[in-house]
C-alpha positions as CSV (number, residue, x, y, z in Angstrom):
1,X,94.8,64.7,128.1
2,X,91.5,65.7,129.3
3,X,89.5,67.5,126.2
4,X,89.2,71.3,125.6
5,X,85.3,72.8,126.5
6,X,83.5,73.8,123.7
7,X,80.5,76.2,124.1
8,X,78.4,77.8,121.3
9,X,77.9,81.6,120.3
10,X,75.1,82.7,119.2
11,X,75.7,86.2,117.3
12,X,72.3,88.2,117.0
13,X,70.3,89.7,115.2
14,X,72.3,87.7,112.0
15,X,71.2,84.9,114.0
16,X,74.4,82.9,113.7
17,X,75.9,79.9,116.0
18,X,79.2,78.9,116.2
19,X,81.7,76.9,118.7
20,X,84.3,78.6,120.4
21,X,87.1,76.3,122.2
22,X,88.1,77.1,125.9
23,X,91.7,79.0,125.8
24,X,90.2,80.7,122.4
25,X,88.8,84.6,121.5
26,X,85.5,84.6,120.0
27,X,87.0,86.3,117.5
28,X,89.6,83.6,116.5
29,X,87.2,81.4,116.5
30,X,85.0,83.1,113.9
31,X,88.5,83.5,111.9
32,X,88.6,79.6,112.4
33,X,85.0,78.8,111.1
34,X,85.1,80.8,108.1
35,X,82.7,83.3,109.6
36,X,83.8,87.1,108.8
37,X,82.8,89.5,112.0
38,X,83.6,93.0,111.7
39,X,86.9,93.7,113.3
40,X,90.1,95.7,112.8
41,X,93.9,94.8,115.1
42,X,92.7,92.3,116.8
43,X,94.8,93.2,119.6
44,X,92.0,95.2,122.1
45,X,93.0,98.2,120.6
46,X,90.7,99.8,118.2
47,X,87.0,98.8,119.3
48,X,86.0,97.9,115.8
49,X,84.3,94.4,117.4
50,X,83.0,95.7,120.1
51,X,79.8,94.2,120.9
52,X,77.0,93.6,123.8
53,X,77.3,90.4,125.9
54,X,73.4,89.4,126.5
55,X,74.1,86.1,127.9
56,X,76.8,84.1,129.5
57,X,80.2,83.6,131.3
58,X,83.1,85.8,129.9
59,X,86.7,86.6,130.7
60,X,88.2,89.7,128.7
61,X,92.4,89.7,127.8
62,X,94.0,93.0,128.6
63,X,92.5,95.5,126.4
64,X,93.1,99.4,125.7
65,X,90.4,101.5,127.8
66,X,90.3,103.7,124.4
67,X,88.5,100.6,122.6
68,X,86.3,100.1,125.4
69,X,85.7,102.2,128.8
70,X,84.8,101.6,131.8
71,X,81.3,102.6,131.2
72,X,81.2,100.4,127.9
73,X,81.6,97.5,130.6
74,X,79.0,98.8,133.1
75,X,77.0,98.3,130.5
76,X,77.9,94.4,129.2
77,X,80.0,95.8,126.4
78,X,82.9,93.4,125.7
79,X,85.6,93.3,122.3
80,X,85.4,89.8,120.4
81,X,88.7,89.8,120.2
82,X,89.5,89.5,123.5
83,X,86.6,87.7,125.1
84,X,86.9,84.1,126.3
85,X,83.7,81.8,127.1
86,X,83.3,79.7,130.0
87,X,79.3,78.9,129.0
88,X,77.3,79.3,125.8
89,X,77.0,82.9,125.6
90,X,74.8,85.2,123.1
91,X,75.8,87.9,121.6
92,X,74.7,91.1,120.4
93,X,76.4,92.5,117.2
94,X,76.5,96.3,117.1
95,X,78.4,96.5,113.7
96,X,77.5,93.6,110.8
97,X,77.4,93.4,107.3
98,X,75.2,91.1,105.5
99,X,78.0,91.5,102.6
100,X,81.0,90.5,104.9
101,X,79.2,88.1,105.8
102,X,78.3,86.0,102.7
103,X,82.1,86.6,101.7
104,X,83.5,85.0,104.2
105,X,87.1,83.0,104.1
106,X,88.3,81.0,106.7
107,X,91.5,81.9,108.3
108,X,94.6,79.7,107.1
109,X,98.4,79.4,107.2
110,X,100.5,79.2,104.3
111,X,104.3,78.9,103.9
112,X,105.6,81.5,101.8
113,X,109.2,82.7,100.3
114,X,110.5,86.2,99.8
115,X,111.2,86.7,96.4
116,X,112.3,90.6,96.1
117,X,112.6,93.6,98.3
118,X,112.0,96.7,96.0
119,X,112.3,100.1,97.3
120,X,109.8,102.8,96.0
121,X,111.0,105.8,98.6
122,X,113.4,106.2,101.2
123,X,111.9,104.3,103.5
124,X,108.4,102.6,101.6
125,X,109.1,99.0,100.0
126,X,107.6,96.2,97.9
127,X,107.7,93.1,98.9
128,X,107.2,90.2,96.9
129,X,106.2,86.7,97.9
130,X,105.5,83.5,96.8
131,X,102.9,81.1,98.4
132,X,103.2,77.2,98.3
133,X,99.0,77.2,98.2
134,X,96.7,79.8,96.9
135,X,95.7,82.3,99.2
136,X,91.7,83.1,98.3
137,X,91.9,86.6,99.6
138,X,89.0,90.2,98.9
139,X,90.6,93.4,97.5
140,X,91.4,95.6,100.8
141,X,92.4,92.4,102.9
142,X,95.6,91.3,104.8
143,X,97.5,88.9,106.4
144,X,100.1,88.2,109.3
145,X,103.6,88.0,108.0
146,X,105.7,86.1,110.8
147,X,109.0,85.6,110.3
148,X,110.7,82.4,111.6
149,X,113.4,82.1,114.1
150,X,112.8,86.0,114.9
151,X,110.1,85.8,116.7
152,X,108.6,89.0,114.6
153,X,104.4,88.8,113.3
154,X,103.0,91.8,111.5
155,X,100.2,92.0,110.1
156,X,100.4,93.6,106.1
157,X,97.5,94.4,103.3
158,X,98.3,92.6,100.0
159,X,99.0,95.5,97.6
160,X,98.0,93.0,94.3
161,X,94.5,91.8,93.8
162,X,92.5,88.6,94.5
163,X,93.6,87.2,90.3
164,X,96.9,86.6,91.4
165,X,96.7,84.2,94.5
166,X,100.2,82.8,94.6
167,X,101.9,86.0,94.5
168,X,101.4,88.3,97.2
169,X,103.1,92.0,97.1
170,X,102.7,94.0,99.9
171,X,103.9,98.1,100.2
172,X,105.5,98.6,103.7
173,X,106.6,101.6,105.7
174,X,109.9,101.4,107.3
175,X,110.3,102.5,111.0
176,X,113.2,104.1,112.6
177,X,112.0,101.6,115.8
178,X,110.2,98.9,114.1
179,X,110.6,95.4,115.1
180,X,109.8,94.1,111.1
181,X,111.5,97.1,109.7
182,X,114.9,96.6,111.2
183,X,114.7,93.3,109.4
184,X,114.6,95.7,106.0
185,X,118.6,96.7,106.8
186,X,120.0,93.1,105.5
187,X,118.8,90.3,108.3
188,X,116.1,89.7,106.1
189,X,116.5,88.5,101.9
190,X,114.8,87.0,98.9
191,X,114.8,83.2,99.6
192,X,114.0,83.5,103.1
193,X,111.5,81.8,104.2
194,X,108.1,83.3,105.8
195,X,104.3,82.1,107.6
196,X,101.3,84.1,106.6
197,X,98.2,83.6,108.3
198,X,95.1,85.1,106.7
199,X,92.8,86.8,105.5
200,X,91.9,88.8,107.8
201,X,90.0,92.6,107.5
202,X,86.7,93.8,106.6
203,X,87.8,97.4,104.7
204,X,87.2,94.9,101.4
205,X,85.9,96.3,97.8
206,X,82.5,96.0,97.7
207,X,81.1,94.5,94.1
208,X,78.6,96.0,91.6
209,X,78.2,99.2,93.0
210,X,78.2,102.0,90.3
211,X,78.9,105.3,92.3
212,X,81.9,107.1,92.0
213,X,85.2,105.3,93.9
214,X,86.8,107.5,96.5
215,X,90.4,106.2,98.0
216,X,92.1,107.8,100.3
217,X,95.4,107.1,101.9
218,X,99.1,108.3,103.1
219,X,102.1,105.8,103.4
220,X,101.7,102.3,103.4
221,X,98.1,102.8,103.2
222,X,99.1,102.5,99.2
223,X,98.7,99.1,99.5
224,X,95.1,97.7,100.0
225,X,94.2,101.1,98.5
226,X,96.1,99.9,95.0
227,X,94.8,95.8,95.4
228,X,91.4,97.5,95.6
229,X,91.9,99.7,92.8
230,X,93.7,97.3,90.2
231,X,90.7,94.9,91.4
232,X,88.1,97.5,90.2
233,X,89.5,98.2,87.4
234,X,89.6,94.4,86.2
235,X,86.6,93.1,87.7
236,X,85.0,93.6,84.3
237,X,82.2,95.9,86.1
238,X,80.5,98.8,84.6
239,X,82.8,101.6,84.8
240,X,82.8,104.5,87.6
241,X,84.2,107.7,88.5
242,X,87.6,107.0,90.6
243,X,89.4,109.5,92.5
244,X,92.9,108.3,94.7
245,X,93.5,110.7,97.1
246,X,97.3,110.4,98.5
247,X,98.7,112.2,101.3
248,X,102.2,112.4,101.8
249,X,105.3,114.9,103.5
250,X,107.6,115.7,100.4
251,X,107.5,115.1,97.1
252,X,110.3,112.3,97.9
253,X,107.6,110.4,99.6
254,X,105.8,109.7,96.4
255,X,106.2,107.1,94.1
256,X,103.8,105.3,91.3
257,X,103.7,108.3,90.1
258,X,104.0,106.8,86.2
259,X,101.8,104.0,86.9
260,X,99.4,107.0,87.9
261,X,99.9,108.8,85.4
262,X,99.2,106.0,82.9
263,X,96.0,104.8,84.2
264,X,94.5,109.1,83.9
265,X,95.3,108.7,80.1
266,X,93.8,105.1,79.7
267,X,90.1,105.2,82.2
268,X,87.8,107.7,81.6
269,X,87.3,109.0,84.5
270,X,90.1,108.3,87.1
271,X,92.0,111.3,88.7
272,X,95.1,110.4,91.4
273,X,95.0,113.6,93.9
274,X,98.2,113.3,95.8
275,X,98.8,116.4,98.5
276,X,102.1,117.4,100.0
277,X,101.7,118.5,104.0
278,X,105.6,120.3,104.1
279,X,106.3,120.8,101.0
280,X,110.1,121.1,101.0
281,X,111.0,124.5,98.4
282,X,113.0,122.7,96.4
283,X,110.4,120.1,95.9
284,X,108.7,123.4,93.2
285,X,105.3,121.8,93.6
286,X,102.3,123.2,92.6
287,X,99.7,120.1,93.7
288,X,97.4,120.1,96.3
289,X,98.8,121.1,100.2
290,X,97.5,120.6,103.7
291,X,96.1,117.0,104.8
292,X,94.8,114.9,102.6
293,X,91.4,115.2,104.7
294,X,91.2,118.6,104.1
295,X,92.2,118.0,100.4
296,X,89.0,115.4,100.0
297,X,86.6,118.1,101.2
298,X,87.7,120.5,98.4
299,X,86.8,118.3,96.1
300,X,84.2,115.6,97.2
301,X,81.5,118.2,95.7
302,X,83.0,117.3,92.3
303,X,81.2,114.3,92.3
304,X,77.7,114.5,92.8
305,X,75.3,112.8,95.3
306,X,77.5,112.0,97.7
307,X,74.8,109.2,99.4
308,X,75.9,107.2,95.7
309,X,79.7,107.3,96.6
310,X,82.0,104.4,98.0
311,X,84.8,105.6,100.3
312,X,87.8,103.4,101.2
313,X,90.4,105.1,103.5
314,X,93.4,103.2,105.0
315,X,96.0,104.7,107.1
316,X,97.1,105.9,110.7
317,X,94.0,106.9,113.5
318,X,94.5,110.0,112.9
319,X,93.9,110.5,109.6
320,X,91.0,108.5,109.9
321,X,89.5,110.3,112.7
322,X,90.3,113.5,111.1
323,X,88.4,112.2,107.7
324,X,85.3,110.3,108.8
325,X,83.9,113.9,110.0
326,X,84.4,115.0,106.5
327,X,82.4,112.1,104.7
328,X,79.8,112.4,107.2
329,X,79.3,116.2,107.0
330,X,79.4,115.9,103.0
331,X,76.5,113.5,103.0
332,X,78.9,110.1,101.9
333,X,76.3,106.9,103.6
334,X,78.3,105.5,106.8
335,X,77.3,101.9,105.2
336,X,79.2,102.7,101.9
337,X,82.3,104.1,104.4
338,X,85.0,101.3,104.7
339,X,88.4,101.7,106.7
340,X,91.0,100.2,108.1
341,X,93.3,101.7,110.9
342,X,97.0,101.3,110.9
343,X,97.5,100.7,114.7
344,X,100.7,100.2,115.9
345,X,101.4,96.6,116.8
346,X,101.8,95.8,120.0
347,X,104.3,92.7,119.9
């Protein structure tokens, strides 16, 4: 069997080189090498590794026109994730972090075991698993969950922190359509077996910074939201202001509500802001209303200079979308703004 091409990247201005095999993304094979790229589904959809090609053969996969138009190509743009090489090529990165970089963990698989499905609402759960190997993972990552014999790979944020490698909890929204979530109605139980591969994502908790926290999420966003937060809080870091904002329906859409609750009587300076968008009247509640962007710009001015504050959002586009505007009017530094879009899968 004749042997694969290899051809080397060079990734400007961080000045990196790497190898990428033939039949492989450039993206993959950063995963591969251990080198940490900024990048968000990995699917062609969300344009969060789009880059300039300055030199070289490429091929792009099929890719969403949203992440990168026409005119994004007329002018050498491609997506890392799903450009192949057929030369060297050199690369110009548009969006890098010296951080990322130097944090770096190489993408692995690891066997894993479904140890409990908890459910939190009517239709968010917990699930808990149980790795063979460690998994060294940031605060804000995730992985992809495939399960075997179904032919099913999502990708999921680790709800726990980094301290506790070799069990993995992860908060998951059920959909009505969902090809994981159907799995949720009995085909799939504790002593199943499962495949991560991982880590993957770059919306990871930045260390020794001493502005105030901001978190903002809705739904399943809960989950790198509360790795990053329990992370913070035992990182053994100077403390710092904290403030969770959570968007939701209906009160029945909350939950942690007690562990919440615990953590405003025990840090000195941690509020949880949750916001209901349709209220139901019997819900009788008196919180914050409207969407949860509009809740953060209420009360961003609460906390200072906003250039000092860290903001971590996780959730659908939209709320994203609808949010960034709010940082960047407020004054929040688009450096110390770190998200990660929930986009639908598309296998």
């Amino acid at each position: 069997m004749a042997a694969r091409a290899v051809h080397t990247v060079l990734l400007q201005p961080a000045g990196i080189e790497m190898e990428v095999e033939e039949g492989e993304t450039v993206l993959d094979a950063a995963f591969r090498q251990g080198i940490s790229l900024m990048h968000g589904c990995k699917e062609g959809q969300c344009s969060s590794c789009k880059c300039v090609l300055v030199d070289g053969d490429v091929e792009l996969l099929k890719y969403s026109t949203f992440a990168l138009s026409e005119m994004d190509r007329d002018t050498n743009h491609i997506l890392l994730c799903r450009t192949l090489a057929y030369s060297d090529i050199e690369v110009e990165l548009l969006n890098y972090d010296e951080d990322l970089l130097s944090r770096s963990i190489a993408v692995k698989d690891f066997a894993a075991r479904l140890t409990a499905i908890v459910p939190l609402t009517h239709d968010i759960f917990r699930l808990e698993l149980e790795i063979e190997q460690p998994l060294k993972f940031w605060a804000g990552q995730y992985v992809d969950i495939t399960v075997p014999g179904k032919g099913v790979t999502r990708s999921f944020s680790m709800a726990n922190p980094p301290s506790d490698p070799r069990r993995l909890h992860f908060i998951i929204k059920k959909y009505g359509q969902g090809a994981f979530s159907a799995l949720l109605d009995g085909a799939l139980r504790v002593g199943d077996p499962l495949m991560l591969r991982g880590p993957y994502g770059t919306c990871l908790r930045r260390e020794n910074r001493t502005g105030p926290l901001v978190l903002v999420g809705g739904g399943s966003g809960m989950s790198p939201l509360w790795s990053i937060l329990q992370d913070q809080i035992g990182c053994g870091e100077p403390s710092r202001p904290i403030r969770f904002f959570y968007g939701a329906r209906q009160a029945r859409d909350l939950f942690y509500l007690d562990r919440f609750a615990e953590l405003m009587d025990r840090l000195p300076d941690f509020r949880f802001v949750p916001a209901l968008s349709d209220a139901a009247p019997e819900d009788g509640w008196t919180g914050e209303t409207g969407f949860i962007h509009e809740v953060v710009r209420r009360h961003l001015g609460e906390l200072g200079d906003a250039s000092a504050i860290d903001v971590y959002s996780c959730g659908p586009p939209p709320m994203i979308d609808a949010l960034l505007p709010v940082l960047q009017i407020a004054g929040v530094e688009p450096e110390h703004t770190h998200f990660d879009k929930f986009t639908p899968a598309l296998r």
